[in-house]
N, C-alpha and C positions, 0 to 999 in steps of 0.2 A: 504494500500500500504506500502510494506516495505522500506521506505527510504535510506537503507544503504546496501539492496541486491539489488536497482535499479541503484544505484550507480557502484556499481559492475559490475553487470553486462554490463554496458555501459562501462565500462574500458577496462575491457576484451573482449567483443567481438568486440570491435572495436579498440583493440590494443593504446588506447591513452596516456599510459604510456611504452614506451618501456624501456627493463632491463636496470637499469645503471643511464637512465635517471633523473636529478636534478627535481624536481616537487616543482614551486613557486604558492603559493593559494595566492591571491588577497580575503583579508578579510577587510570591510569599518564596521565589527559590526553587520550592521543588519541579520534579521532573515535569511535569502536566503545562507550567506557567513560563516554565524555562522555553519549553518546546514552542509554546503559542510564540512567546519574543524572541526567538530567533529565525520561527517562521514569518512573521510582518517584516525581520531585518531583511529576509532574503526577497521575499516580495516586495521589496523597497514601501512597505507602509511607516509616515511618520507616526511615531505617537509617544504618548508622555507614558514613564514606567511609575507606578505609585503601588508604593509597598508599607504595610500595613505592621507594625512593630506590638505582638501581643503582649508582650515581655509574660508570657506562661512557662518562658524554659532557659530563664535567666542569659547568661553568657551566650546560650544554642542561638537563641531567637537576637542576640546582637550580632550574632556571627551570620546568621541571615539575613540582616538589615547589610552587613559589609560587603556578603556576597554580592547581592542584589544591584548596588551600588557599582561596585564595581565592573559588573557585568552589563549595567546600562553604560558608564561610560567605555567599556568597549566596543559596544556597537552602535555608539555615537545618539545614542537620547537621553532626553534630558529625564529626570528622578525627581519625587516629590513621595520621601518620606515622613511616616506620621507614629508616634508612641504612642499605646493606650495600655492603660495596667486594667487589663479586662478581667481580673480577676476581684478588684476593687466595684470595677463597673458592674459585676456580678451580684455583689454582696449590696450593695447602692439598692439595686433595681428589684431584688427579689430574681433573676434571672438566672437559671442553668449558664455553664461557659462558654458551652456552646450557641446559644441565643446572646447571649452580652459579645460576643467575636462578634457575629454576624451585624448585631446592631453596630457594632463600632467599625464595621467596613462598610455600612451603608450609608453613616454619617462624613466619614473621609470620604466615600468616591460624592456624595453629595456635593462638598466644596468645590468640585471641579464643573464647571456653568459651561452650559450649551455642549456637551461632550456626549460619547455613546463609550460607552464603560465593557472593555473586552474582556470577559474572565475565561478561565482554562476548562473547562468542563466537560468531559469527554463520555464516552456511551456507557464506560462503567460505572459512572455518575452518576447516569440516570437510574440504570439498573439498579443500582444503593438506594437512589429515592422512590422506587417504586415499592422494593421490600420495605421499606418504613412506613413510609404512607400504605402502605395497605395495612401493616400491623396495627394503625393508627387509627381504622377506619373510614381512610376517604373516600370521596366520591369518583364520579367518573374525570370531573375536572381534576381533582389533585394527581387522579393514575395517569395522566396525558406526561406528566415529565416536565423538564427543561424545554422552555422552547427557545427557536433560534433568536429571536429576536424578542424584549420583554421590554414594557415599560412598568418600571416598578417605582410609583409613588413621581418623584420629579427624576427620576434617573432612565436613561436608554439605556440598557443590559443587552450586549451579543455575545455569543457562544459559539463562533466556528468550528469549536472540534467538538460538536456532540457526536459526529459522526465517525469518529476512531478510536478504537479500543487502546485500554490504557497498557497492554502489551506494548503495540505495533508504537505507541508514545516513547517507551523505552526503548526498545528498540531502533529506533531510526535515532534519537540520543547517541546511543553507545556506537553505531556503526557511524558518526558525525567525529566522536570524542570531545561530543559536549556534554562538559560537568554541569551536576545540581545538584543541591542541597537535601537531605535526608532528614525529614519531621520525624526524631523518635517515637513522638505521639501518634504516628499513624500507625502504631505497633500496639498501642492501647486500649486493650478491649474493654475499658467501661468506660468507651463511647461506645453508644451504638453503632453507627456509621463501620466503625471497625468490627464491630463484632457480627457485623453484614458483610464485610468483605473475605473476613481471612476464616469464621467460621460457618455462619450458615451460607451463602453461596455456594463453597464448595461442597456443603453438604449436600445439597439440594442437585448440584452436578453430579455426585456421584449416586448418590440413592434414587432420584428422579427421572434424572435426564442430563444426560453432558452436555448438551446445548441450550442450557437454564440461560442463556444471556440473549443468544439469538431469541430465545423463543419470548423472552418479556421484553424485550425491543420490541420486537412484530407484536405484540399485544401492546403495546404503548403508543404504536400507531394507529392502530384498531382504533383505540379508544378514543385518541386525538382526532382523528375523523368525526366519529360519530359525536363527541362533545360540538366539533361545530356544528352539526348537525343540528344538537338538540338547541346551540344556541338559540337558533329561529325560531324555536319551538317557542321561546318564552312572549307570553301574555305581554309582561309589564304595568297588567291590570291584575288588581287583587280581587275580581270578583269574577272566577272562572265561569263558562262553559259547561255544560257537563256530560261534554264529550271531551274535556282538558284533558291529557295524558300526568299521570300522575308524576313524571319525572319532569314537566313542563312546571305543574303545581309546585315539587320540590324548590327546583332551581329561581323560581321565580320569589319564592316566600324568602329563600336565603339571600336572594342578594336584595332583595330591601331591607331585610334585617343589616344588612352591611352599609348600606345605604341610610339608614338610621344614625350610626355611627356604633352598632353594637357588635363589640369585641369579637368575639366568638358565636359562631350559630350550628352546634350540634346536628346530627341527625334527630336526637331523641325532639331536640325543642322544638325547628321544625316539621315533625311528626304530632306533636301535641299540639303546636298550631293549628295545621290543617284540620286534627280529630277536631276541636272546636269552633273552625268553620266549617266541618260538614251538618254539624248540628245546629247550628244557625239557629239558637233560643235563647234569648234574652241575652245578657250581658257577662263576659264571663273573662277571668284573669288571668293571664299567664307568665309568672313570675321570670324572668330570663336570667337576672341576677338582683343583689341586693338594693339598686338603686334602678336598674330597667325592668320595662313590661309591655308586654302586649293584651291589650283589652280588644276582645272580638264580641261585638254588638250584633247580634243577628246576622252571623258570617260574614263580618267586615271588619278586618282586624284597624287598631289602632296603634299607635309606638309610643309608650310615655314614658319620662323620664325623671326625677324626681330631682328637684331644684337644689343645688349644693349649697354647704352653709360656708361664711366668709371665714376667711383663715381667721384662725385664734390668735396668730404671735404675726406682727406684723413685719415689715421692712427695715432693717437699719441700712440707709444710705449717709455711707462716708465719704467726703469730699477733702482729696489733698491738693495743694499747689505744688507744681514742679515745672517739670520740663521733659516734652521726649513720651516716650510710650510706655507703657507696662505690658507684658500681653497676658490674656486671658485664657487659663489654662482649664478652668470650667467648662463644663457639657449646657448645653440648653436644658432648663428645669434642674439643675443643680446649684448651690450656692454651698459655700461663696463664690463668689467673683470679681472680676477685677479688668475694668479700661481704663484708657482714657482720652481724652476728648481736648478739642480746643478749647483754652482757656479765654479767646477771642468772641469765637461762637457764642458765649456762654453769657460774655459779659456781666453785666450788672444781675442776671436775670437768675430766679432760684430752680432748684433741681426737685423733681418732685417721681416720686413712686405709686404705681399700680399695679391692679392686676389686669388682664387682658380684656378686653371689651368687647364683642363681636363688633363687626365691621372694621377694626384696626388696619392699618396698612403702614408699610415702613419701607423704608427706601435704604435697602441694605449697602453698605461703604463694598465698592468691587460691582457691583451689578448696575446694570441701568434699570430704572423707572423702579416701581413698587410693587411691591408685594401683601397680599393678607395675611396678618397674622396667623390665623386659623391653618393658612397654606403651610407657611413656615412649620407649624407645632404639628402638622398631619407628617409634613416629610421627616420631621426629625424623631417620630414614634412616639411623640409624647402621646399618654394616655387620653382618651376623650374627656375623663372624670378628672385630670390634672390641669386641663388648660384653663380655667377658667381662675387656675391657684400660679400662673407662671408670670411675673414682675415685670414691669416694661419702667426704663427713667423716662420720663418727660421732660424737656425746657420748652417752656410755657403750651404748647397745648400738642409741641412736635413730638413724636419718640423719636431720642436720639442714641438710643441701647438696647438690645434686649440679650441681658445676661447670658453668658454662655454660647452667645450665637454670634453676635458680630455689632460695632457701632452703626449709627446710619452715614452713608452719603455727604460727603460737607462737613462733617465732623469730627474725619481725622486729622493728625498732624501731619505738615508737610517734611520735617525734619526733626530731627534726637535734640537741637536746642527750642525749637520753638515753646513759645507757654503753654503748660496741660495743666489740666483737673484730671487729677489723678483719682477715678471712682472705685469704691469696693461697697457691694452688696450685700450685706448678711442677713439670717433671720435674730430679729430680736427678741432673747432668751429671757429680759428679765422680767417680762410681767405675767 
């Protein structure tokens, strides 16, 4: 298998680079991320290499940030690395480390504006996320796989090599005598992920069927077909037919529940839904979680939500004089924090703290025109039951901050001497 004509071809015939367009490759080292960037060097594609620093494996994971580094400037593109102590990020959010990684590379390729984001992801990939998701319950949409081309949230996602096994990956590597870097972690069986690869897979090959990969490939297609199939299928009205197909019913009631802004939408809740519009009697409650619900009035469901109370401990905003910048090493919806701002801007005028207000809009420092708040806090995963608790500074009626995320437009310093208000965010603890 040609590794760097299958590439190709996956670009092109499926348009995943449009002319013009900035191409950022997500490179972590190993074998899979090595091979995607020395395949674009050899197809002459420009792109920026941005590599993501978990520090989960102390010195290992520094010596893959130097690799990394190094290897971009041998094949002449430019690097933009980033640190995250995901293990802290973990313990922060309530999150497994595996979900706190993932959040914190969708936060970093975020930074990168008007860009289509190349990760390495190859058919064994999919193969791994199919035996999960299915262990997990999903539907027909979650068994479809990786697709080539994804818009997730404000980011463009491509995948050119979903279509080569991570053999022929190595392989064409070692007949190159191109080095990569080895994740001890992927030797690590309480992940699952690994305990997908190195044991039940080959079980499954050998007690099964030895072509267990081909054969849920070809059923991942199957099923990616008939998902868009059934996409058409959907209503987009909550008051079915009844002649509606019931997997039209399904998908229809789930993605308005998504559409609501609610978390998770189960099979089971889904399923209770419906039982209570097919009953269609009087008024009836269905609790989704502790603050959402659905109320269905004579087979008409409703989506309510229960109005959050204001934060107990409010803002402390402290204001230093100096010079030059501080930078902010805070996540969005985390404090403390820390910018700062011109001290020109600002003049005479006072600094004031809120919480987020529907209809906000901010003119983030680096981007042109504006953005909605609400847009910002959906890309950055902030919870739907947190945003309405996430701080913005004001000068006089402008946001010219939003903690952990960036200042506005016009309000940076132009150089390390000019005059700054140096800002730090806290929650105040003493009342």
């Amino acid at each position: 298998m040609n590794i760097v004509e299958t590439i190709r071809d996956a670009i092109v015939c499926h348009n995943l680079i449009p002319d013009g367009k900035r191409v950022v490759i997500g490179v972590s080292g190993g074998a899979d991320s090595v091979a995607l960037l020395r395949a674009f060097q050899t197809l002459e594609i420009p792109c920026t290499v941005a590599h993501m620093n978990h520090q989960l494996r102390g010195a290992e994971s520094d010596a893959d940030e130097q690799f990394v580094r190094r290897l971009a400037d041998e094949l002449g593109f430019p690097m933009v690395g980033k640190s995250v102590d995901v293990q802290a990020l973990a313990k922060t959010t309530g999150q497994s480390v595996e979900m706190a990684a993932r959040q914190a590379r969708h936060d970093f390729f975020s930074e990168f504006d008007d860009a289509v984001i190349a990760l390495a992801h190859h058919a064994d990939d999919q193969v791994e996320t199919f035996i999960l998701k299915l262990a997990r319950g999903a539907g027909t949409e979650g068994l479809c796989g990786m697709p080539l081309f994804q818009r997730l949230e404000n980011l463009q996602i491509i995948r050119p090599m979903l279509g080569l096994p991570r053999a022929g990956i190595f392989q064409w590597l070692e007949e190159n005598g191109f080095k990569w870097r080895e994740d001890s972690s992927n030797s690590d069986e309480r992940f699952l992920r690994n305990k997908v690869r190195h044991t039940i897979l080959p079980m499954l090959g050998n007690e099964l069927n030895p072509k267990i990969r081909e054969t849920i490939l070809r059923t991942m297609d199957i099923l990616r077909a008939e998902n868009e199939w059934m996409e058409k299928l959907e209503t987009g009205n909550l008051i079915f037919d009844p002649g509606t197909p019931l997997a039209a019913k399904r998908r229809t009631i789930r993605k308005w529940l998504f559409e609501q802004g609610v978390e998770t939408a189960g099979f089971e809740a889904v399923e209770q839904i419906l039982k209570l519009m097919d009953s269609a009697e009087g008024s009836t409650i269905f609790e989704l979680n502790d603050r959402q619900r659905v109320v269905v009035e004579y087979g008409t469901p409703r989506f309510e939500e229960q109005p959050f109370q204001p934060l107990k401990t409010p803002w402390k905003l402290t204001e230093e004089p100096g010079t030059g910048w501080k930078k902010d090493e805070s996540r969005l919806g985390e404090l403390p924090a820390t910018a700062s701002v011109s001290a020109k801007m600002v003049g005479a005028r006072k600094l004031a703290v809120r919480a987020v207000r529907p209809g906000d809009r901010f003119a983030p420092f680096g981007m042109k025109g504006t953005r909605k708040l609400q847009d910002i806090l959906t890309d950055h995963k902030i919870p739907r039951a947190r945003r309405n608790q996430v701080p913005v500074v004001l000068c006089g009626t402008e946001i010219i901050w939003i903690p952990g995320y960036r200042i506005a437009r016009g309000w940076e310093l132009k150089n390390a001497a000019e005059k700054a208000i140096h800002l730090k965010l806290e929650q105040n603890r003493t009342d």
